[in-house]
C-alpha positions in Angstrom: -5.1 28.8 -65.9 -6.0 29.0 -62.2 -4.9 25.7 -60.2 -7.8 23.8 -59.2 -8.7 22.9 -55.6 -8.3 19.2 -55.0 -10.7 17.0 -53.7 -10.9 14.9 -50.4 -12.7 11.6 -50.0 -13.1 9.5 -46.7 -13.4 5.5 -47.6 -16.6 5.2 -45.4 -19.7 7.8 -45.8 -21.0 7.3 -42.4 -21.3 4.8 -39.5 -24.7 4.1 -38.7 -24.4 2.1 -35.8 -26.7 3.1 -32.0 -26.7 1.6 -28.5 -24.5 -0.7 -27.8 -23.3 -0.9 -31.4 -21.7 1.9 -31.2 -17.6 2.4 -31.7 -15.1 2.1 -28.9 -12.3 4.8 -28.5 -9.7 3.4 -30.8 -11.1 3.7 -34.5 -9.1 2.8 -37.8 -10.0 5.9 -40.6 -9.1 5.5 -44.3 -8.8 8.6 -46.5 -7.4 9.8 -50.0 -7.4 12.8 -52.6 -7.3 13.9 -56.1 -6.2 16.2 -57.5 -7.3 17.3 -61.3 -4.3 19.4 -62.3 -1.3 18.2 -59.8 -0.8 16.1 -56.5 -1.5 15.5 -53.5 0.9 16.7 -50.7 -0.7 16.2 -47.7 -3.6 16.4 -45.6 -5.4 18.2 -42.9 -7.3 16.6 -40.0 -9.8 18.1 -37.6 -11.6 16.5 -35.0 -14.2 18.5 -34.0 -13.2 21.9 -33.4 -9.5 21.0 -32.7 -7.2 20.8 -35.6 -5.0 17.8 -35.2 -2.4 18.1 -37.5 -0.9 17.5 -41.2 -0.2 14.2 -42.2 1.1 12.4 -45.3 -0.6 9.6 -44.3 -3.9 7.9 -46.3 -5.3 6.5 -42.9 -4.8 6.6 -38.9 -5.5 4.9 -35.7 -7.7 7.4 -33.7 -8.0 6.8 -30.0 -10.8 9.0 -28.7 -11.5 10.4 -25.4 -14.8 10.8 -24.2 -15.9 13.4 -21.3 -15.9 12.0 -17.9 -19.6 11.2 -16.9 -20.9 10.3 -20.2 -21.4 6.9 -21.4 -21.6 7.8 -25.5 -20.7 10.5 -27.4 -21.1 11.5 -31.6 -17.8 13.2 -33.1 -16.9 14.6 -36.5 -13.8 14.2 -38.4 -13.0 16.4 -41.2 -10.1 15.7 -43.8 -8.7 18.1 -46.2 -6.4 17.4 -49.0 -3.7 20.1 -50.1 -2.2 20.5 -53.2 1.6 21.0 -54.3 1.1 24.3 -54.1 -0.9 24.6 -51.0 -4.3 25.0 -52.2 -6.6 23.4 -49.5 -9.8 21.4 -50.2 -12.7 24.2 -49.6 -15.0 21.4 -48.5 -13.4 18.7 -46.5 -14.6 15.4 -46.4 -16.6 14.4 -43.0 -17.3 12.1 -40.7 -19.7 11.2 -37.7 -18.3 8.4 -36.0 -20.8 7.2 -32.9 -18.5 6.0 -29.6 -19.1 4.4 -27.0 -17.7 4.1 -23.6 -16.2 0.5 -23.1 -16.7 -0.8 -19.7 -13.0 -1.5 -17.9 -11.7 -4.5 -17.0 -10.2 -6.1 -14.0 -8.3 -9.7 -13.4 -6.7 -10.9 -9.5 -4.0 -13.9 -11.0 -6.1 -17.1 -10.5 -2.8 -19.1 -10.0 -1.8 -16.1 -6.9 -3.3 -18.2 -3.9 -2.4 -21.3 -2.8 -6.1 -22.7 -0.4 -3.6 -23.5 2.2 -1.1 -21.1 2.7 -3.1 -18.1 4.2 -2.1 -18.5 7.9 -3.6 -14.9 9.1 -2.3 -13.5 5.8 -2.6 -13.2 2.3 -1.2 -11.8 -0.2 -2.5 -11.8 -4.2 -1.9 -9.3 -7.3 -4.3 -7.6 -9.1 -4.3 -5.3 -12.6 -7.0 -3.4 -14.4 -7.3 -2.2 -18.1 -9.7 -0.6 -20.0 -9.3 -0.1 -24.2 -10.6 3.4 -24.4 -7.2 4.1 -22.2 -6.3 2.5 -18.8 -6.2 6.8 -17.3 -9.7 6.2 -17.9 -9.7 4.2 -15.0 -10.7 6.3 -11.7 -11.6 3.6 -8.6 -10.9 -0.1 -8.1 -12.5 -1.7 -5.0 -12.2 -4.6 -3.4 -14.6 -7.1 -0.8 -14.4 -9.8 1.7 -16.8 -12.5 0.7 -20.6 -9.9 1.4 -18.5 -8.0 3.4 -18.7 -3.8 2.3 -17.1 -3.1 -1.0 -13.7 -0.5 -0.1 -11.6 1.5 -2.1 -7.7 0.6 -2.7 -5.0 2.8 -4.7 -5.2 2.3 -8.3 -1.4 2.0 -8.8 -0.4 -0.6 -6.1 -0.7 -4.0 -7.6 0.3 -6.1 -4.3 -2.5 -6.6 -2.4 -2.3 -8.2 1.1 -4.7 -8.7 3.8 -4.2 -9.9 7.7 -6.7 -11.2 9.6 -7.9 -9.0 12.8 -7.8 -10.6 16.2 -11.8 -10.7 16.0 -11.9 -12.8 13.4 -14.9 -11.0 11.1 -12.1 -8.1 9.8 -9.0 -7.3 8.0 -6.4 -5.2 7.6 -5.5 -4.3 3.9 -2.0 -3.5 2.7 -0.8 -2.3 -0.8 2.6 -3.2 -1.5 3.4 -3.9 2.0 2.1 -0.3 3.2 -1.5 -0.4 5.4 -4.5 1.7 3.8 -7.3 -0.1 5.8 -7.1 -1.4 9.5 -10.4 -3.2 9.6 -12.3 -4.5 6.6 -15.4 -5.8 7.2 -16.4 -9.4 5.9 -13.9 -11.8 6.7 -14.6 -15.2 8.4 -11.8 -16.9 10.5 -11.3 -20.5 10.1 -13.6 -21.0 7.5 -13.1 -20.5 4.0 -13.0 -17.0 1.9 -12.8 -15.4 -1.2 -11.8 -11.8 -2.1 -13.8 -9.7 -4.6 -12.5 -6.8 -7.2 -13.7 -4.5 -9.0 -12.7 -0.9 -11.3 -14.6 2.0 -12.6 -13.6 4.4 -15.5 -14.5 8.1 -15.7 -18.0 7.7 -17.3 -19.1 5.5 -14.2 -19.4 2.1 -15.9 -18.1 -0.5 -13.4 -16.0 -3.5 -14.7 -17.3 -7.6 -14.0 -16.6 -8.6 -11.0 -13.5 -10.8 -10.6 -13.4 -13.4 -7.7 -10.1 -14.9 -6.3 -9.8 -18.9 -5.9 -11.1 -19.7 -2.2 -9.0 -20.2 0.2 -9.3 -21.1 4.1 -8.2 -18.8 6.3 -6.5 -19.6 9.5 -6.8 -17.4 12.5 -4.2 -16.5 15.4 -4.2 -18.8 18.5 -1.0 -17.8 20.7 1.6 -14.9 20.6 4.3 -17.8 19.5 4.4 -18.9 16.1 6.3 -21.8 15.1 7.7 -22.4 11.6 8.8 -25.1 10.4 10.6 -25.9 6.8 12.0 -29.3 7.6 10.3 -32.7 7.4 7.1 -33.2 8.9 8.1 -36.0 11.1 10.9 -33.6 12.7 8.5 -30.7 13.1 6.4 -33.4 15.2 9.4 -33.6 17.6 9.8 -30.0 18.1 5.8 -29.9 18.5 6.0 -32.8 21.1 9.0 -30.6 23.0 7.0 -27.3 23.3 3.8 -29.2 24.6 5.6 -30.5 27.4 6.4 -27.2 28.0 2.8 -25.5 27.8 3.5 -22.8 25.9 0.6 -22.0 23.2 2.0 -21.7 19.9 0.7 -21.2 16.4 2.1 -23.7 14.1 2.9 -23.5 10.5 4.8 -26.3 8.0 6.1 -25.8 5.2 7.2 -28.0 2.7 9.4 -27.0 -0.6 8.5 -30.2 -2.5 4.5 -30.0 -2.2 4.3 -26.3 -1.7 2.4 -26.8 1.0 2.2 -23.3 3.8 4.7 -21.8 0.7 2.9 -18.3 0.2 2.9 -17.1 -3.5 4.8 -13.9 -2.1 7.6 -14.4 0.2 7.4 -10.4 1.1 4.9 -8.5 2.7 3.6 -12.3 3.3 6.1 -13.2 6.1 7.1 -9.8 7.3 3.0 -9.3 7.7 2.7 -13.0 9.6 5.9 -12.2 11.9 4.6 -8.9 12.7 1.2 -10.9 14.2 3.1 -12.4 16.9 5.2 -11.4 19.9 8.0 -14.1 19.2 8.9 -16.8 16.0 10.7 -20.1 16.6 12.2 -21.0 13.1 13.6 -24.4 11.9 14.9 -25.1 8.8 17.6 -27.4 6.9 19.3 -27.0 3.8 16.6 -27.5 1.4 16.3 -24.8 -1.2 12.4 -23.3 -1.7 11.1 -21.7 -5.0 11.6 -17.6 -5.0 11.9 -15.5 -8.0 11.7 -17.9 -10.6 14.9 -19.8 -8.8 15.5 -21.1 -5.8 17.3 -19.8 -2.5 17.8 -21.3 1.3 15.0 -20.1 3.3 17.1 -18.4 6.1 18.2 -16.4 2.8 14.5 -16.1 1.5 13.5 -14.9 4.9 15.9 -12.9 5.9 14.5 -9.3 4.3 11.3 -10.2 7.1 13.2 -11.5 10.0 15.0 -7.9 10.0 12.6 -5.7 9.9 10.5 -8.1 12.4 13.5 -7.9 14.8 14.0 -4.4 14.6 10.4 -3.6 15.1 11.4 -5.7 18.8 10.5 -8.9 17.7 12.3 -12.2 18.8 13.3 -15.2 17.0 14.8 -18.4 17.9 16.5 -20.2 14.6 17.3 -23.6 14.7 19.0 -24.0 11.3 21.4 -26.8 9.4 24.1 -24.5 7.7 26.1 -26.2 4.9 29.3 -25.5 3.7 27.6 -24.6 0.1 25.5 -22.0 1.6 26.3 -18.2 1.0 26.3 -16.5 4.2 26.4 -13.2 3.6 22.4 -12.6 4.5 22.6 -14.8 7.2 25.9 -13.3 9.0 23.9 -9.9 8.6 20.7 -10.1 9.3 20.4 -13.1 12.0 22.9 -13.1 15.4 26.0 -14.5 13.4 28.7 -13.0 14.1 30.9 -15.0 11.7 31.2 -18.4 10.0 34.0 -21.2 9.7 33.9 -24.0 7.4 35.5 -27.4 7.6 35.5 -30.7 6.5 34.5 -32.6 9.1 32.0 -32.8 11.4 30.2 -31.0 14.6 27.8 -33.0 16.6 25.6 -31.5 19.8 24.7 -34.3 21.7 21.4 -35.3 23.5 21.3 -32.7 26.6 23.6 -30.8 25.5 23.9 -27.4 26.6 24.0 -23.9 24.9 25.2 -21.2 27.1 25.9 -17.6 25.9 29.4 -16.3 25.4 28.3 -12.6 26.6 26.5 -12.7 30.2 25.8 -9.1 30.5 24.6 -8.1 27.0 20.5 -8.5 28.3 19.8 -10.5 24.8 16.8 -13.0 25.7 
């Protein structure tokens, strides 16, 4: 007696669905055979013209691609049973399943931006997703309040942005690296927001996110001043350089109330530093959130301060060291050429003098 041909049978007849009913890529199929004279051993599966494999398997996950530029697309699945001894099913079971593009998606962090912490810069992070397969994804864009939308690279997540010396521009950075020099839209002094957006392959454009607002302080002088230590000190050191008449830029941060903390230590500071022609930094012993812990902030800063110096920037530190303090980025990266502890105490006086060791070295 000749073996009979089995018989293949997908769970669902068809999918009549249209518009916006339609399917996304990722579509669950159910299958099974029969088989009147022996078993099953395993199955054949065609999408379209393409065989895609054999499987064991009674069901799948298929993720479907659909051609750049079109929004919907109809494809058929075809699923053969075999027998135990190969016979395959002459008329395989089919399927139309209806897709439809799903528009991407795109989210800046909502907790990324503290409204006063954007002195000249600011730094946030961004991500984008899209179900039918984030290498559907081909453009994200971003805009300054109803400035011009602008494209940024898909596959840098740090996004920072410093404020151009006219006040109504930006530059743009991705992960610390500049891809725009003037970005149209900004507003100095006043407050801002920054706009995102992605588009996938078949030209459907995600929602728009919108970062929190945030005010954005422009530059005043080519001296900034920073100051981590109490407020009441920093009004000292303010007091001292207006007797002296030197414009400065003044920022104060504050470890307890996160107040001028940006969310991002680096590019933020190495960005700010770069703005001006020389930094005065103060700072005590308090330890400031980075990285999930907590570091000194000569520590925290030091990864900016070099690269500022090197790019011939100056800095003046005023800074309370503690025996508990690990030197080792300090002694590299700022003028320290070495470090003794001890138990007692040093005091400098009122008036007293600071007078370099090395006359003819030329160091300001």
């Amino acid at each position: 007696m000749d073996n009979l041909a089995p018989e293949t049978t997908i769970s669902v007849d068809s999918i009549q669905r249209s518009g916006d009913l339609r399917l996304n890529a990722n579509v669950h199929l159910n299958w099974y055979g029969s088989d009147a004279d022996g078993y099953i051993d395993y199955f054949n599966v065609q999408v379209n013209d393409e065989p895609v494999g054999k499987t064991r398997s009674n069901d799948s996950i298929f993720t479907f691609v659909i051609d750049a530029g079109l929004d919907s697309a109809d494809v058929l699945i075809q699923v053969s049973a075999v027998d135990h001894e190969g016979l395959e099913d002459p008329t395989p079971a089919k399927l139309w399943v209806p897709l439809k593009n799903a528009a991407p998606s795109c989210r800046i962090d909502a907790d990324e931006i503290a409204p006063d912490s954007a002195k000249i810069v600011l730094t946030l992070r961004w991500d984008a997703e899209d179900i039918d397969g984030n290498e559907t994804i081909v453009e994200a864009e971003v805009r300054l309040n109803n400035g011009p939308w602008a494209p940024i690279d898909l596959g840098q997540g740090l996004l920072s942005f410093t404020l151009n010396a006219s006040g109504t521009s930006a530059a743009v950075y991705q992960n610390g690296f500049l891809v725009d020099t003037a970005l149209a839209g900004a507003a100095a002094n006043d407050t801002n927001r920054v706009f995102l957006r992605v588009k996938d392959w078949a030209g459907s454009y995600s929602e728009v996110d919108t970062s929190s607002t945030f005010y954005w302080s422009a530059k005043a002088a080519d001296m900034l001043v920073l100051n981590s230590q109490p407020a009441y000190i920093g009004a000292q050191y303010k007091e001292w350089l207006d007797s002296i008449g030197d414009a400065y830029d003044y920022v104060q941060m504050d470890a307890i109330t996160g107040i001028g903390i940006p969310t991002y230590w680096n590019p933020s500071m190495k960005l700010l530093f770069e703005q001006y022609e020389r930094v005065l930094l103060f700072t005590d012993a308090t330890q400031f959130p980075n990285n999930g812990g907590t570091d000194y902030l000569l520590n925290i800063l030091s990864p900016s301060v070099q690269s500022y110096v090197q790019g011939g920037g100056k800095v003046l530190t005023s800074a309370q060291i503690t025996s508990s303090m690990d030197m080792g980025a300090i002694n590299d990266v700022y003028p320290v050429s070495g470090s003794i502890t001890s138990t007692g105490q040093a005091r400098l006086t009122n008036d007293s003098s600071i007078v370099p060791v090395d006359t003819t070295s030329g160091a300001p």
